[in-house]
PALOSE-322082 format. One record per residue (C-alpha): residue number from 1; residue in one letter; x, y, z. Coordinates in steps of 0.1 Angstrom, whole numbers. Layout:
# residues N
(NUM, A, (X, Y, Z)) ...
# end
This chain:
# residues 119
(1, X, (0, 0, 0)) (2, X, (17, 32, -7)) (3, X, (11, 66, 13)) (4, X, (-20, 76, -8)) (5, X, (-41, 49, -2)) (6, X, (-26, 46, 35)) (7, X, (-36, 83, 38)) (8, X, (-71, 76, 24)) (9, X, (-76, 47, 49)) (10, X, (-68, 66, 77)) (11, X, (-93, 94, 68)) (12, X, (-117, 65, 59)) (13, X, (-114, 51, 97)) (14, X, (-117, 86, 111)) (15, X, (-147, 95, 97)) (16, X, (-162, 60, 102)) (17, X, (-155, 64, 139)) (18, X, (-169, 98, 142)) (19, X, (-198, 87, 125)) (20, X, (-201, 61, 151)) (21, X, (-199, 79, 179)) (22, X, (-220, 109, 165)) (23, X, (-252, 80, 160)) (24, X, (-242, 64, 194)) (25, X, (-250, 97, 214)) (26, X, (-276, 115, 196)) (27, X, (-294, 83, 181)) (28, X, (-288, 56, 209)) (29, X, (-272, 33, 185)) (30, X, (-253, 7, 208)) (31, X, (-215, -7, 194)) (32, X, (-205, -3, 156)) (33, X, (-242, -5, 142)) (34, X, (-255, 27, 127)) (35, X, (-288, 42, 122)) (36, X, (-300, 40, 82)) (37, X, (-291, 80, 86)) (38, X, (-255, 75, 95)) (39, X, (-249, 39, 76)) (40, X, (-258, 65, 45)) (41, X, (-235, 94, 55)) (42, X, (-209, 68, 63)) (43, X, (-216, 52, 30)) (44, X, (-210, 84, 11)) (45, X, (-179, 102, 31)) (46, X, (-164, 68, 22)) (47, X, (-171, 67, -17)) (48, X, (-162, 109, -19)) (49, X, (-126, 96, -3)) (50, X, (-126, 73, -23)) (51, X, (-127, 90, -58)) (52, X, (-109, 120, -43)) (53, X, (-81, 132, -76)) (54, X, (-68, 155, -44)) (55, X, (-57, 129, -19)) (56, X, (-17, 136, -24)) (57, X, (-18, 170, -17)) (58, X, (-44, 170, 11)) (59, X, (-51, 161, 45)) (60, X, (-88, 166, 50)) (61, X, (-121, 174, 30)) (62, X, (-122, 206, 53)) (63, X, (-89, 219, 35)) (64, X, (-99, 214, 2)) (65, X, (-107, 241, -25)) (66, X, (-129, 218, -42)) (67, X, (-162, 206, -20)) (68, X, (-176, 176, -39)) (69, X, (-200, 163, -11)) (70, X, (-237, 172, -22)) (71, X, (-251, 202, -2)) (72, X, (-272, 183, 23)) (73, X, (-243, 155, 30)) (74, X, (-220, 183, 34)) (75, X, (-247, 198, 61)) (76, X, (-246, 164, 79)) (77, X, (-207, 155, 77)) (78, X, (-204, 192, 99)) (79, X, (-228, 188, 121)) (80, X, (-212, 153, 130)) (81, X, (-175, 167, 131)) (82, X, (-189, 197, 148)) (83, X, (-201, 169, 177)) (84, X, (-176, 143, 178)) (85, X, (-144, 162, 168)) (86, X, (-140, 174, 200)) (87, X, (-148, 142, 216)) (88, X, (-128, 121, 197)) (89, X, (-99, 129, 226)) (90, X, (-117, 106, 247)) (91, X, (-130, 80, 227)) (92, X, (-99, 75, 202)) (93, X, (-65, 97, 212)) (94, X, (-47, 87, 192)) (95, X, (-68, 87, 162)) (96, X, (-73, 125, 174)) (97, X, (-37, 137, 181)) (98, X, (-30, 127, 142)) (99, X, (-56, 146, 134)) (100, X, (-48, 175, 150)) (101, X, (-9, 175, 141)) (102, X, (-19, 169, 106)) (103, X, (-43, 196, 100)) (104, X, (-21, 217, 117)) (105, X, (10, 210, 88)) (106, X, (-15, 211, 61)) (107, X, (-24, 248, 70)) (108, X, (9, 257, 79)) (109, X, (19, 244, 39)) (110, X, (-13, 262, 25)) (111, X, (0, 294, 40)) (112, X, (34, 289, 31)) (113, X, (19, 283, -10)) (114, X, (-2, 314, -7)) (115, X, (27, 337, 6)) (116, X, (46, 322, -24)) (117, X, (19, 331, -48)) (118, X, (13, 367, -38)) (119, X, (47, 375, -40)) 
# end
């Protein structure tokens, strides 16, 4: 597996488990099984990652310049991060740490390309 597709597992797995825990607390889902709501989402956060032609030189959906999620998926996939990002520390912290540290580089090289263009 090279770093691509390792990359696009791991944001796979994130989003799956966010999902998770999203449906767990606000629609008393018990373990891995997810409403028909969330198995949807899930489905679809999963396929976008999938055919993302972006995946080298991102780390997240929420950096990109192109949005392909469908307006009212990309109403639901924030209202889930919104909930579980910032419980992810205490269900998965390791899982959130990468996150965090990742994001953090990605908008740290955005800013350094955007200083290099305006120049």
């Amino acid at each position: 597996m090279n770093k691509t597709e390792k990359k696009r597992e791991r944001e796979k797995k994130t989003v799956s488990e966010m999902i998770a825990l999203y449906c767990r607390k606000n629609h008393g889902t018990k373990g891995r099984k997810l409403c028909d709501e969330c198995r949807e989402l899930r489905e679809y956060a999963v396929s976008r990652s999938d055919k993302c032609p972006f995946m080298e030189n991102k780390t997240f959906c929420s950096n990109c310049k192109v949005h392909c999620y469908k307006p009212e998926m990309r109403k639901k996939i924030r209202k889930v991060m919104r909930y579980s990002g910032p419980r992810m520390i205490f269900h998965h912290p390791v899982m959130a740490l990468r996150h965090v540290i990742e994001n953090k580089r990605e908008k740290r090289r955005l800013e350094r390309e955007n200083y290099k263009l305006n120049i």
